[in-house]
N, C-alpha and C positions, 0 to 999 in steps of 0.2 A: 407462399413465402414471397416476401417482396426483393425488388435488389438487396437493398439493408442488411436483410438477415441472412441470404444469400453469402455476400460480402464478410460478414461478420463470421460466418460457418468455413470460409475459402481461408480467409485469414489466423483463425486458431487452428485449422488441419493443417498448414504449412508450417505455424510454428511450432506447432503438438510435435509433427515432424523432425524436427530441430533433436527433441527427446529421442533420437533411436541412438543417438552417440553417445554411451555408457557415461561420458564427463560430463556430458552437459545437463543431461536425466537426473545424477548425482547432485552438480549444483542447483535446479531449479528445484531436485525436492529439497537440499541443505536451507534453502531460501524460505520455501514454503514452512517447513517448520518451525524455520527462526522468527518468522514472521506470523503466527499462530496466534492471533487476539492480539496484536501490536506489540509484542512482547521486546522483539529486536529493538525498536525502538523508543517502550518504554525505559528499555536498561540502557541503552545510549544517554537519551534523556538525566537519567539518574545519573550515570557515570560522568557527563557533562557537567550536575550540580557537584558531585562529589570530589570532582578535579578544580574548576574553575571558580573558586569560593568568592571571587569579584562578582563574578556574574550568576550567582549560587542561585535567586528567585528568579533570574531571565529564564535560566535552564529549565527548573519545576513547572514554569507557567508553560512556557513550550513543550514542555511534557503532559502537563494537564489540555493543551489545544490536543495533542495529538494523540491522549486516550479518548479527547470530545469528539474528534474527527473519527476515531473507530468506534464509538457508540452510536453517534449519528449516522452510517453506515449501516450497524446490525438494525437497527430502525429501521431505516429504508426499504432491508431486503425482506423485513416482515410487513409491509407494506406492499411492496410491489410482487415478492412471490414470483421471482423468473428462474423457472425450473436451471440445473446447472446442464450443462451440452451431454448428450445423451451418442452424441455421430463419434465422438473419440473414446478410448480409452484411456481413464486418470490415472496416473502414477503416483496419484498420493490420495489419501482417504482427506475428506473434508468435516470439519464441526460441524456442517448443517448442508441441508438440501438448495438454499436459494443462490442466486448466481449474480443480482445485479442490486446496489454495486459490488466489486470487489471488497472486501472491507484489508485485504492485505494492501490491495493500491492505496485505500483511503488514508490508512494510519503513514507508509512509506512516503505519499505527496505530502501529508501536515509534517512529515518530519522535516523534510527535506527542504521544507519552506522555514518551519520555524528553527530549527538546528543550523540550515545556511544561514539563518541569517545573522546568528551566533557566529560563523566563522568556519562550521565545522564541514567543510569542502567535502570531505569524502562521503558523506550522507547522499547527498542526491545522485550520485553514478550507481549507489547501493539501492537508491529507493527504484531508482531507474530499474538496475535488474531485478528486483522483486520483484515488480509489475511485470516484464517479459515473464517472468518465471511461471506465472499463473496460466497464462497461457502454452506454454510447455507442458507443463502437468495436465492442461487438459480440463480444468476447472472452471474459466471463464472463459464466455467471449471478452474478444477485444471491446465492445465496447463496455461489458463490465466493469474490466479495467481501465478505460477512460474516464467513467463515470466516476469509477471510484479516485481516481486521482484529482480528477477536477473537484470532488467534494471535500477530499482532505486539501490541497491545495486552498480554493477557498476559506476554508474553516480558520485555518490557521492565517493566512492572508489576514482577516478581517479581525481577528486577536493578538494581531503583532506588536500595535501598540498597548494594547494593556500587558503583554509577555514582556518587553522593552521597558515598559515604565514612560514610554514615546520619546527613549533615545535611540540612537542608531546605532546598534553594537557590528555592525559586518564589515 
């Protein structure tokens, strides 16, 4: 094992740790399963087009970036095949065996890009704690969920202007 993964195994036992206080256990699994196949954020998404009828396709297209940013994700991990951490115990069952990327980080950073930039502030403190949350439960290394942030983040970054229509809504 190199530093890296050293590092990366020190870092999800401290936070896994975090999980022994029944509130906290609570909200990273509320998190984990609101956040299931990008679902939190698909219905934000929606409830964004469905509320703000000015901005009614900015909202759908950032919705469509950040179901593209959670399929580009389940790709990847069938691709790369990095078993989930085996040194903790999960506090919540998982859709599939693989661990990197996150695809809960993935969808939560395209949200948080493409929804901030719509305006809607409280998304990215939410996308933020989703991604701790994974690691609480014991599901990913950290750098799963960096990876998977950086890939939803980009994804949506690079379809912002076609989500905008290339105006500036934030």
């Amino acid at each position: 094992m190199d530093d890296l993964d050293d590092m990366d195994r020190r870092l999800l036992s401290a936070l896994h740790d975090c999980g022994r206080d029944p509130r906290v256990a609570a909200a990273a699994r509320a998190l984990s399963w609101a956040g299931e196949h990008g679902a939190l954020w698909l219905a934000a998404g929606l409830a964004g087009a469905a509320v703000d009828r000015e901005r009614r396709r900015a909202w759908l297209r950032g919705t469509a970036l950040t179901a593209g940013a959670h399929l580009a994700s389940m790709g990847t991990k069938r691709l790369v095949r990095r078993p989930r951490p085996g040194h903790v115990e999960p506090l919540v069952r998982t859709a599939g065996r693989h661990s990197f990327p996150s695809s809960h980080a993935t969808s939560a950073a395209a949200a948080a890009v493409a929804y901030g930039a719509l305006g809607a502030r409280v998304v990215p403190p939410v996308a933020a704690a989703m991604c701790v949350s994974r690691l609480v439960v014991g599901v990913h290394y950290p750098s799963d969920v960096a990876a998977g942030a950086a890939l939803g983040a980009v994804t949506a970054r690079l379809g912002a202007r076609w989500m905008t229509g290339g105006r500036d809504h934030g």
